[in-house]
Structure formats: structure tokens, C-alpha cells
C-alpha positions, 0 to 999 in steps of 0.5 A, spaced: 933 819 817 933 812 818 933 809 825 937 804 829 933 797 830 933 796 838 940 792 839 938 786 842 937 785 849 942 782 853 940 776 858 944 771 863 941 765 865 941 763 872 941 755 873 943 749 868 939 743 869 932 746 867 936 753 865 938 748 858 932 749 855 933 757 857 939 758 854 939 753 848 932 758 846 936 764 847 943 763 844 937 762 837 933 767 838 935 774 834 932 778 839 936 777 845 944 775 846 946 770 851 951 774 856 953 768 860 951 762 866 950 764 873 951 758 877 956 755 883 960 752 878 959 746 877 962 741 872 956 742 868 955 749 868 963 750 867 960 745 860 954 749 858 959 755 859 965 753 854 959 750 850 956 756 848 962 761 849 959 765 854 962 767 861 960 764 868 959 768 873 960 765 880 954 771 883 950 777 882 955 781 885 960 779 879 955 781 873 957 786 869 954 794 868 950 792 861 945 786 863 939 786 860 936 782 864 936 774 867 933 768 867 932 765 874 931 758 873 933 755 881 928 753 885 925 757 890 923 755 897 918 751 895 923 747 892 928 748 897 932 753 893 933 761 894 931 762 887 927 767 890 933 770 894 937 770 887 931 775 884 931 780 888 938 781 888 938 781 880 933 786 881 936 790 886 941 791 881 936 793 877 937 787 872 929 785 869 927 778 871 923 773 868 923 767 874 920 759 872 915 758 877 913 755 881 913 761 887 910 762 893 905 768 894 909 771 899 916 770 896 912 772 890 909 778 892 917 781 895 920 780 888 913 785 886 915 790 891 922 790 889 921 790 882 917 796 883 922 800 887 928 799 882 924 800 876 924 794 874 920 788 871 919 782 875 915 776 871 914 769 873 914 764 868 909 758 868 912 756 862 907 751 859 902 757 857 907 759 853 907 753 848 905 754 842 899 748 841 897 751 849 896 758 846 892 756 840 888 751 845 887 758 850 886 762 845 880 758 842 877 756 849 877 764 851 873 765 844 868 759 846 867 761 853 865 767 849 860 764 845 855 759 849 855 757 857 861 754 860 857 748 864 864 744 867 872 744 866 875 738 867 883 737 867 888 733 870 896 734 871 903 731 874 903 735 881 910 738 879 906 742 872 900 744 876 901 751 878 902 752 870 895 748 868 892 753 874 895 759 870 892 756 863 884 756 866 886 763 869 888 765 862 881 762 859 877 764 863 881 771 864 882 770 871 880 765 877 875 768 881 869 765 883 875 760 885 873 754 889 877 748 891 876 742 895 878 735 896 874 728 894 876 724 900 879 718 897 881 711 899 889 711 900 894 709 894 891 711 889 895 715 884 891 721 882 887 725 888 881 728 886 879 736 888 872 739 887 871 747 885 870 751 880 874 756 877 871 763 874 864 761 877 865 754 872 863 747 875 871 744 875 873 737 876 880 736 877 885 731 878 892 730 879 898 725 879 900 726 886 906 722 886 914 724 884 921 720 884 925 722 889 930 726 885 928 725 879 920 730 876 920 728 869 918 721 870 910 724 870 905 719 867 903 725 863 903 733 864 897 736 862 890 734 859 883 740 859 876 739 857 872 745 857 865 743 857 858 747 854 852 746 851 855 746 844 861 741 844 867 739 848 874 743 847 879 738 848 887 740 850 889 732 849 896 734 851 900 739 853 904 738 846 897 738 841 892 736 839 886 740 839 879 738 839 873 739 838 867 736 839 861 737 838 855 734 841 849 731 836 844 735 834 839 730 832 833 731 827 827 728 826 821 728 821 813 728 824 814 719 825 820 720 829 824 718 824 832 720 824 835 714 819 830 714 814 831 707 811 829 709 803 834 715 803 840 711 802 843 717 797 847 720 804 843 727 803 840 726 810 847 725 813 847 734 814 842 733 819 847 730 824 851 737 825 857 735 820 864 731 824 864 727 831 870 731 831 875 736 828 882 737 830 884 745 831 891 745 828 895 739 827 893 733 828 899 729 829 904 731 835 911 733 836 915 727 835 919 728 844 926 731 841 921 736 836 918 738 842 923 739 847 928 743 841 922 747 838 915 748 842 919 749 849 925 754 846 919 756 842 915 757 850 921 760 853 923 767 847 915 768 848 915 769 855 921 773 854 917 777 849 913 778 854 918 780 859 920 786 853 915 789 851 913 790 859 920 794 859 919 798 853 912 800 855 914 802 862 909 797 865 907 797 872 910 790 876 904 790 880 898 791 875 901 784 871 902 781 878 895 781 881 894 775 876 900 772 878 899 772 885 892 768 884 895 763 881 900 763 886 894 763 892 891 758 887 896 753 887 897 754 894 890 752 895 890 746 891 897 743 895 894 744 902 887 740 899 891 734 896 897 734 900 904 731 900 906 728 893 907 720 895 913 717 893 914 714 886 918 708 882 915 708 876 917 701 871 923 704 867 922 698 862 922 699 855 918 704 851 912 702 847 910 706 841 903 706 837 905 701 834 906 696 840 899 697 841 
């Protein structure tokens, strides 16, 4: 007898300034099918809405019965927003829920314990670990880390994708502990502030663009770049969006005098002994073109979160085992804001762009 294919998941999305990345992903996606905008009603909601031929719900309570699950991408309250609020009200409805981070531990563990309650799953969503060049990145790190002695981590970040930077490290290193983390006492105005620690018992340098315009956090000089460090060589993240690299260190060898460059070999046939390339590229070697990266890898980043979300309701999955990750990450971040304090306010040149080839 042939079985019926899972229909897909119905999912709303709450917000529509970020929650446009969300909704473009899930009106493509053939797993899941948009049921609609959840939002105050404003003139670009009211737009999305009519754009993507779905209803608009003013709250929770006017949902219907056959909602799968919602995306809440509002703010929570360390963003003065009541994303959180709005979660657990999702869940109280025992709608599923997949939250864009950043969360606070404590509003984050209320949501777990809501989840758990109401059979539902709860699921925060750090976004940029769910990039395709982000995933191929963790998933070489984990195999490396396995292979030869971590020996330091150094990574840099924009204040405002730092909780996602901490969630990669966790996912390379299968969680943070032994996690430490301290400032370096630096003089005033200087963009980046600098913390000392470690993260899964590795030595970690990390530095980040504290500064943000006000009203505006997509003015970053950058979003993320991660080295990981060992005996054998360097795996570089150079960027959130690719490429990946490594680079091996030089091993060299030399005959009984010493010698490394023989000058009588000139057939080349002493090059083997240098260990091959300065640097190979995991993947790609070109970048996403921005308009490539937001359409595809984020769309892309957003239907593998809510994968992940899926295959977490299909198998019944306790909301508190996932959580406890979670929930470091959570405290991590926490710990890594109270060290470098507030962000300072920026006012970044909005002169012309500049290409490669300007340069």
C-alpha cells in the first residue's frame, strides 16, 4: 500500500524587518508552506502580506487551529523587544517555535519550560551556523580538532553576530566548557575590544567591533572571521560567507650539511620535501556576490534551522536535552557583553563602496 508523503509544515512568521529573510525562505521551500505575517500591521507588513499572498494576523490569539509552527524573528528583551513574550504565547498554543537569537538565559530557559509543558519544541536560531560556508567550516574544524592538539582559537566578530560566533566554537568544539573569559584593559576608543580565555579547555583570543549605529546594525565593518590553531596548520573561516582555508605549517627537510635548497637540483624534484601548497581552499574559492548570499546561503541557513526544528517534532525530542547547549551559549554570551561592556556608538563613512579593483 503507498504511503501518503508528510504534507508540509505549516509555519507563520512573527516580525518583518529581519522576518524577510524568513519569509522569502519559506515561500520556496517545498517542505513548508507560509500560513501567514504575524505583526502590529504596519505599512510594510501589510506589503509583505499582500506580496506573498498570505493573511496577517494582528496576535497569537487570532491564529488558527492548523499552524504548525512560527518563526519569531522580534527582538527579545535584550533588544528591548517581547519576542520572548510572544514565544511562549506561541507555545502555549502548542504551536512549535524556531526564536532568532539573541536570548537572554533567563527568558530562555522560561521558553524551555514552556516547551516541555505543552509538548512542544522550542528552538533558538543563531542563524549563521546554519550557513552553508559556516557548516562546511565546523564540520572540517571538528574533524581537525580530532586529529592533532588544538593549541589557540582566534576569532573576531561585530558585537551584534557575537552570540552566533560563540555558537560556532561550541559546535566545533562539541560545547564550550572549559570556558573562560576576560577582558584585556585597552585604552579608550579603540574599535575593537579584546577578551582573553578559552573555550573547550583551547587557548582563545577573541576580538570584537564593539560599536553599532544607532538605529541601524548592519553597518558592521565585518561579521565573522575564525582561526583555528594546531601543530599541523591553521583552519581559517575568512569570512562568514567563505572562503575556507588551510594552511599548513612548513615542515622542512634537510640533508646531513644542512641544506633545504640544494642549488645543483634545479629539476624541481626537491619541492616535495616543503609539504605540498602554503594554502588550499575548502570549497570554493570565490565568495558569494552580497545579492547571492542574502537570497541563497541565508534562505538557504533559515529552511536548515527549520529542519532542524522538523526533525525534532517528528522524533519527540525532549526540549531541555538540545536546551542545555543552548543555554551555555546563552550564559557565554552573556559573559562576553558584561566583559566588553556597552557598545560605543558608530558613524560609519557612508562614502561610495570600493571593489577589488579600486584597490
Amino acid at each position: 500500500m503507498m504511503t501518503q508523503p508528510p504534507r508540509p509544515m505549516r509555519v507563520v512568521v512573527c516580525g518583518t524587518r529581519f522576518g524577510q529573510v524568513y519569509l522569502s525562505a519559506l515561500a520556496r521551500a517545498e517542505d513548508y508552506e507560509l500560513a501567514g505575517i504575524v505583526a502590529r500591521g504596519s505599512a510594510r507588513s501589510t506589503a509583505l502580506a499582500r506580496d506573498y499572498g498570505v493573511p496577517l494576523y494582528p496576535s497569537v490569539d487570532s491564529l488558527p487551529d492548523d499552524i504548525d509552527a512560527a518563526c519569531v524573528v522580534v527582538s527579545t528583551a535584550v533588544g528591548g523587544g517581547s519576542g520572548a513574550d510572544l514565544a511562549k504565547a506561541l507555545l502555549e498554543r502548542g504551536i512549535h517555535v524556531l526564536q532568532e537569537h539573541p536570548v537572554h538565559p533567563t527568558e530562555l530557559a522560561d521558553c524551555l519550560k514552556v516547551a516541555r509543558r505543552t509538548g512542544s519544541q522550542y528552538l533558538v536560531n543563531t542563524f549563521y551556523p546554519h550557513l552553508e560556508p559556516v557548516r562546511r567550516f565546523t564540520a572540517a574544524a571538528r574533524k581537525l580538532v580530532t586529529l592533532r592538539k588544538a593549541v589557540f582559537v582566534d576569532a573576531m566578530c561585530a558585537i551584534q553576530v557575537s552570540y552566533d560566533l560563540i555558537d560556532i566554537l561550541a559546535e566545533v568544539f562539541d560545547g564550550l566548557k572549559p570556558w573562560s573569559l576576560a577582558p584585556v584593559p585597552q585604552g579608550a576608543g579603540l574599535p575593537l575590544a579584546c577578551a582573553h580565555g578559552q573555550v573547550g579547555g583551547v587557548p582563545l583570543t577573541l576580538r570584537v567591533e564593539n560599536r553599532m549605529q544607532a538605529g541601524d546594525d548592519s553597518t558592521s565593518l565585518f561579521l565573522h572571521r575564525i582561526t583555528i590553531g594546531t601543530d599541523a596548520g591553521n583552519l581559517m573561516l575568512a569570512n562568514t560567507h567563505g572562503p575556507v582555508i588551510w594552511s599548513p605549517v612548513l615542515r622542512v627537510r634537510s640533508d646531513e650539511m644542512g641544506r633545504f635548497l640544494p642549488v645543483a637540483a634545479q629539476d624541481g624534484s626537491w619541492a616535495d620535501d616543503f609539504g605540498g601548497r602554503t594554502a588550499d581552499y575548502l570549497g570554493p574559492a570565490e565568495s558569494p556576490t552580497w545579492a547571492t548570499a542574502v537570497d541563497e546561503l541565508w534562505s538557504g541557513g533559515v529552511v536548515t534551522a527549520m529542519d532542524d526544528l522538523r526533525g525534532r517534532v517528528e522524533a519527540g525530542a525532549d526540549p531541555l536535552r538540545r536546551g542545555r547547549r543552548a543555554l551555555a551559549v546563552a550564559h557565554a554570551w552573556k559573559d562576553l557583553t558584561e566583559a566588553i561592556g556597552y557598545p560605543h556608538a558608530a558613524t560609519p563613512d557612508a562614502g561610495d563602496p570600493l571593489t577589488v579593483a579600486d584597490l
